[in-house]
N, C-alpha and C positions, 0 to 999 in steps of 0.2 A: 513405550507408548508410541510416539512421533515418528520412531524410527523406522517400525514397519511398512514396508512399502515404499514406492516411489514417492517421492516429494518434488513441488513445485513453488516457484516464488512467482505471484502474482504482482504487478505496483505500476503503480504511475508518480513518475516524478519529474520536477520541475526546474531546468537550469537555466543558467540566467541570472537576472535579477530573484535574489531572495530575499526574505529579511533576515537579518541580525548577520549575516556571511558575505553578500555584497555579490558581486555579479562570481557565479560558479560554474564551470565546465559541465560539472557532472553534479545531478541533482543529490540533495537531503537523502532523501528514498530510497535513489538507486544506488548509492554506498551502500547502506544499510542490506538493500539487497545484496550486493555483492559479499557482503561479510556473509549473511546465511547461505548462501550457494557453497562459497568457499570451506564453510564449518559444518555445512550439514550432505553437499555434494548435490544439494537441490538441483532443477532445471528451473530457469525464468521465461516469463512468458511478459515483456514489458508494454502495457497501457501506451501505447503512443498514439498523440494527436499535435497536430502542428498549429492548432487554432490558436494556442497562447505561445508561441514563436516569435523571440524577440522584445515579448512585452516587459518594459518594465512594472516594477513590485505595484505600485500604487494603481496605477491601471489593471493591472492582472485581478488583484484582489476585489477590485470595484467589479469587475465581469463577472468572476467565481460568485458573487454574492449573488447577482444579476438572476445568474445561471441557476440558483441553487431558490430561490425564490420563485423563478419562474417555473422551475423543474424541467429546467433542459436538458436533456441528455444527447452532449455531443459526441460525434464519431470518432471511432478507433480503425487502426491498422490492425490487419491481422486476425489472427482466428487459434484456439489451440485446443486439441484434442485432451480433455479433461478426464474421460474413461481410464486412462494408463496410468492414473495419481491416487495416492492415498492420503497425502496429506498437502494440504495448499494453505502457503503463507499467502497473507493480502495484505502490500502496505500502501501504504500514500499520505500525501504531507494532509493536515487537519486544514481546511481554509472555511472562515467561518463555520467553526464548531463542527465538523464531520469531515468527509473526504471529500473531493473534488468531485462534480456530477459528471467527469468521464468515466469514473469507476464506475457510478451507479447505471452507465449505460453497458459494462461488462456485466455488474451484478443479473439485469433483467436479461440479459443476453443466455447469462449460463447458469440461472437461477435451478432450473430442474435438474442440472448436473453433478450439482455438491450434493446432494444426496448420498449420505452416509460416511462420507468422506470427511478428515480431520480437518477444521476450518481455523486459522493461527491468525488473529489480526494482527498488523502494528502499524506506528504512525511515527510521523517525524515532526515537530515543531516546534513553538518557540514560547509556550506556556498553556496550551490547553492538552496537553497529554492524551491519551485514548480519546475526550471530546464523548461525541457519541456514536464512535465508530464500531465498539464492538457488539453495540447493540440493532446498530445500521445493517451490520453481516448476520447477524443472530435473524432480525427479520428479511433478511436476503435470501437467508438457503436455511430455512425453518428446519429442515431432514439432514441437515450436516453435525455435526459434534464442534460446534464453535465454543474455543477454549480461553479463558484468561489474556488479554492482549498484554504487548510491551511497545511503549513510546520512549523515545528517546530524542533530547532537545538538536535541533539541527544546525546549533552551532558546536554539539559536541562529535558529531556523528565523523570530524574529520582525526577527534584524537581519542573517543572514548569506545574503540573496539571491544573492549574486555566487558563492555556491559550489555552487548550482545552476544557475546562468547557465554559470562554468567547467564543469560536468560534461555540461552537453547540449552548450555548443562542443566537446566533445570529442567527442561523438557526432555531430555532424556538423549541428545543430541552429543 
């Protein structure tokens, strides 16, 4: 199924101050991406924004809410040519109940271009699992094939590779 065609790892993720992991180098997220790059040969294309730069956790989260209430959609780095993909994973860490409203400013960005295309959520966090992310991407790109998500809790993402490993064999990876 997944396998056909080019694949891409979409995400945004958050280092720094976290919760339940303490101040980390390298975000939740983008391990998690890194494992699917590494097991599936993907290319990533990473959500970067510098607006939550430095912030600690308690402050971070008061803004994310801010943001997500307000419906702001803050800017990104970068641009990626989506035509040359078949299948696009999209993660990012769950912050109040969904994903961070930088993604939703990708989603509306590249919205007409997941069309037809294999759409793979997953999230990283610390008890709301998927949230309402894969129904976030479902109405994102209405003409994509969005498939069963997989979350994984982000204090496991530094020793529990093998439950990324299970979840793309099961995708056919």
């Amino acid at each position: 199924m997944a396998k056909e065609g080019k694949t891409l790892v979409v995400f945004f993720s958050h280092a720094g101050d976290n919760y339940a992991v303490g101040d980390i180098e390298v975000g939740n997220t983008k391990m998690v991406a890194d494992y699917i790059t590494e097991l599936t040969g993907a290319e990533q294309f990473e959500i970067v924004t510098h607006k939550y730069d430095g912030m600690a956790y308690t402050p971070l989260i008061n803004l994310a809410k801010e943001e997500a209430q307000k419906g702001e959609l803050p800017d990104y780095e970068g641009e990626i040519d989506l035509s040359k993909y078949d299948t696009v994973f999209i993660g990012g860490p769950v912050w109040w109940g969904t994903y961070p409203q930088v993604m939703f400013t990708f989603f509306k960005k590249y919205a007409d271009d997941m069309k037809g295309k294999t759409v793979i959520p997953f999230t990283t966090h610390e008890g709301s699992g998927l949230a309402n992310c894969v129904e976030v991407v479902k109405n994102a790109f209405p003409e994509a094939n969005v498939t069963k998500g997989f979350s994984l809790y982000g204090h496991e993402v530094r020793t529990e590779k093998k439950k990324v490993e299970k979840w793309l064999n099961g995708l056919g990876y």
